[in-house]
N, C-alpha and C positions, 0 to 999 in steps of 0.2 A: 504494500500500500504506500503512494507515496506520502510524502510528509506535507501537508499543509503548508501557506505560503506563511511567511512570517509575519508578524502582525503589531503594531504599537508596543504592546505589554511585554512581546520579544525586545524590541528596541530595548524599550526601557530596562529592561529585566538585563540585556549584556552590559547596559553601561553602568546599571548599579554593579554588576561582578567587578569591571573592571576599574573604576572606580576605590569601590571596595577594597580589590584584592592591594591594589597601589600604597591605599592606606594604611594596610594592617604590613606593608614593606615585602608582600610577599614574589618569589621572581615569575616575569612572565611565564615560564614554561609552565609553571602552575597554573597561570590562568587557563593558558592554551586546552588544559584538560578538564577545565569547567564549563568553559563557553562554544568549545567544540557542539554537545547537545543542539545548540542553538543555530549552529550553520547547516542549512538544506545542500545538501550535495549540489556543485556545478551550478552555485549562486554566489554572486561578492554579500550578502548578507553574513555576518556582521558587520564586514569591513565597511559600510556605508557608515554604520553607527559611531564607528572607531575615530574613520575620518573627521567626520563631523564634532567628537569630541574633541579631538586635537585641534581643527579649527577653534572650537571655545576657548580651551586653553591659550592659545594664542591671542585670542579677545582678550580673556580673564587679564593675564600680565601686559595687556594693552601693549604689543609687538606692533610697530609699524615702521614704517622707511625712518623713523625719525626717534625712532626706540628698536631696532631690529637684535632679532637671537639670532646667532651664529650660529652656523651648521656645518661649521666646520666640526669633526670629530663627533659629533653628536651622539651616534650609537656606541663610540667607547666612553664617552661621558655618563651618556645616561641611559644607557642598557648595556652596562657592560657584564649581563648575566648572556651576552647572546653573541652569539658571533657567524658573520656571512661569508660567503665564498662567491666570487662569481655572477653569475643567474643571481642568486641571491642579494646580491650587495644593489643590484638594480631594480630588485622586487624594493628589499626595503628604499631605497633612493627614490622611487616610481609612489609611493603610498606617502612618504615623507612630504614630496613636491606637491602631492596630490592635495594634502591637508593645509599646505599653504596657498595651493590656491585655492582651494574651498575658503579658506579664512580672507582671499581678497577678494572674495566674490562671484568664484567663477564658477559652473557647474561641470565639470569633464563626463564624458560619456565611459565610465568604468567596463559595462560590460566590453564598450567596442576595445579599451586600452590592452585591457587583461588577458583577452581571448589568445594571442600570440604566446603568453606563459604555459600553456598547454599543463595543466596544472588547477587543481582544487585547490589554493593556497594563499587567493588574493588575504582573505579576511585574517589571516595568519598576521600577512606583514604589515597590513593597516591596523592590527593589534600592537604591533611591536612600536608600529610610527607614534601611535596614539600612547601609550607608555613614556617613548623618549621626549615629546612633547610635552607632556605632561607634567615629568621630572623635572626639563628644562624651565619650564613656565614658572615650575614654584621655585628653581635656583634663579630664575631672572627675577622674580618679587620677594626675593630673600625668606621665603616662608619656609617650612616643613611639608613634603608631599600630602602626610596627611590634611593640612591645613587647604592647600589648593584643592584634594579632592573632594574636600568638605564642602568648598566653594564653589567649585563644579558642580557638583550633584544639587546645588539647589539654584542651578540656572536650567534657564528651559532649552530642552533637548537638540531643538533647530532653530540656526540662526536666526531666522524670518520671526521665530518670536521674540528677540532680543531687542526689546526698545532702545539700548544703544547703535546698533544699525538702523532701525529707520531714521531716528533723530539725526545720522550723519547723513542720510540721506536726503534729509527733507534741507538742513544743513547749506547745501549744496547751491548756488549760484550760478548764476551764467554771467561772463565779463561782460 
């Protein structure tokens, strides 16, 4: 039987684990085997959710061209329970870029990106991205991860609800 398509309470339900697990300092490969459940074979679900958290983050420590996190070195900074080879170092680079630009606005068409990885593995490394983001975010606002994921989880899940986005939006001028 196949598995039902994913649903809201899914969303919410990976990003409270992941979240969670961040907070209690636990390493991704452990999440990997709680939130697996939650990915329907030969779908980027979770990794939508992931992204998108990592966009927050990036909001949360208010990251822009005039406050920017460096990405240099990033995954041995802040996920240095994981290490890439290869294929691998472009997945995670591919989910990383991915998440900054969802954070500038942009929507990417994931299923067309991913389908070339010939692989079930997108939602993996838009876990790992969303992690190193995460880590990163609360070392840019000098906080404790737990304290940023505290912070995250009581923001609303997609940008588009974030009243500091429309408000730069509305913001906005013409010369």
């Amino acid at each position: 039987m196949a598995r039902k398509r994913p649903t809201p309470e899914d969303a919410a339900t990976a990003r409270r684990i992941l979240l969670d697990g961040l907070a209690r300092d636990a390493q991704v490969f452990e999440l990997l085997g709680e939130l697996e459940p939650l990915h329907p074979r030969n779908d980027t679900f979770p990794g939508e959710v992931f992204l998108r958290l990592a966009a927050d983050a990036l909001d949360w420590c208010r990251v822009s061209r005039i406050n920017p996190l460096q990405l240099e070195r990033l995954r041995e900074r802040f996920l240095p329970e994981s290490s890439f080879r290869g294929r691998q170092n472009k997945k995670f680079q591919y989910a990383v870029l991915t998440a900054a630009a969802l954070h500038g606005g942009t929507e990417p068409d994931l299923l067309e990106e991913v389908a070339w990885w010939q692989s079930d593995d997108f939602w993996e490394y838009a876990l790992y991205a969303a992690a190193a983001y995460i880590r990163a975010a609360a070392s840019q606002a000098g906080v404790p991860v737990r304290q940023a994921c505290q912070d995250l989880a009581h923001r609303p899940g997609h940008p588009r609800h974030n009243a500091h986005h429309g408000a730069a939006r509305e913001d906005r001028t013409d010369p």
